[in-house]
N, C-alpha and C positions, 0 to 999 in steps of 0.2 A: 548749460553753461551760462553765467551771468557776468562771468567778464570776458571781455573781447581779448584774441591771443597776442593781440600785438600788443597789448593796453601794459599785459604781465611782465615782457621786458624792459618796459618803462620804470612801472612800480619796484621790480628788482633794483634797477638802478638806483629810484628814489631813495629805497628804503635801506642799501648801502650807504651812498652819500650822507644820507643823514643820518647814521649809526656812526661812522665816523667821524662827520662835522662836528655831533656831542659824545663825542670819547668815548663811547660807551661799548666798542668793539675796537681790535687794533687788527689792521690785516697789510701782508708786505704788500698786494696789488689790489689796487681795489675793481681793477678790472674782472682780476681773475675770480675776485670773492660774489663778484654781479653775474659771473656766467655761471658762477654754481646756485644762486642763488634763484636767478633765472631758470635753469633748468628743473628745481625742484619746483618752484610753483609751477611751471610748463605740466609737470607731470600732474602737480594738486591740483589741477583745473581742468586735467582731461580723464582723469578718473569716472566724470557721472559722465563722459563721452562714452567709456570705454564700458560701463555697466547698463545704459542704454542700447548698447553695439548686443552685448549679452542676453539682455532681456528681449530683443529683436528677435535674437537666431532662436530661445527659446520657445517662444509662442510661433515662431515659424514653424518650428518642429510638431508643434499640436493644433496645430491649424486645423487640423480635419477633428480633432476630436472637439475645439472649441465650438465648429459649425455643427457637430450633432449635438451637444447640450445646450447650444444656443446663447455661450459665454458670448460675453461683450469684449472686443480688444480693448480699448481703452481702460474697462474696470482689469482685464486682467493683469495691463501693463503695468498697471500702477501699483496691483500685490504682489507681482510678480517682484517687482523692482524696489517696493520698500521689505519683500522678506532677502531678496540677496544684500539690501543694504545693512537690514539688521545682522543675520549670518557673519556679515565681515565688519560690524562695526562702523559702518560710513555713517558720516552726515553730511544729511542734503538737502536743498533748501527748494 
């Protein structure tokens, strides 16, 4: 994750306030349009938590066969993790 969680309910804010400041969205609260707005980057930012979390219990599960062919965790994690990223689409940085 490259942004910090607390950072994202800021930037929600921000980035309300200032869609409104230049007219360029109209919303009856703008509190209400920061918590939805908030909440959706909350989720966009813990997505590569959540496929990290995955990629974890996977290579947990082949632990024993990675130590008879003598795979590397590290190289695995990282095919591991950019073929579930392709699979679904993500990008990650």
């Amino acid at each position: 994750m490259l942004i910090a969680r607390d950072y994202v309910g800021y930037m929600a804010d921000e980035v309300v306030k200032r869609l409104l400041a230049s007219k360029m969205i109209e919303a009856p609260s703008a509190e209400s349009l920061a918590a939805r707005v908030r909440t959706v980057m909350q989720d966009e930012v813990s997505i590569e938590d959540r496929l990290n979390e995955e990629v974890r219990e996977i290579l947990t599960k082949h632990a024993e066969e990675m130590r008879r062919t003598g795979a590397q965790y590290q190289e695995m994690y990282k095919k591991v993790k950019g073929e579930l990223a392709r699979q679904r689409k993500l990008i990650l940085r």
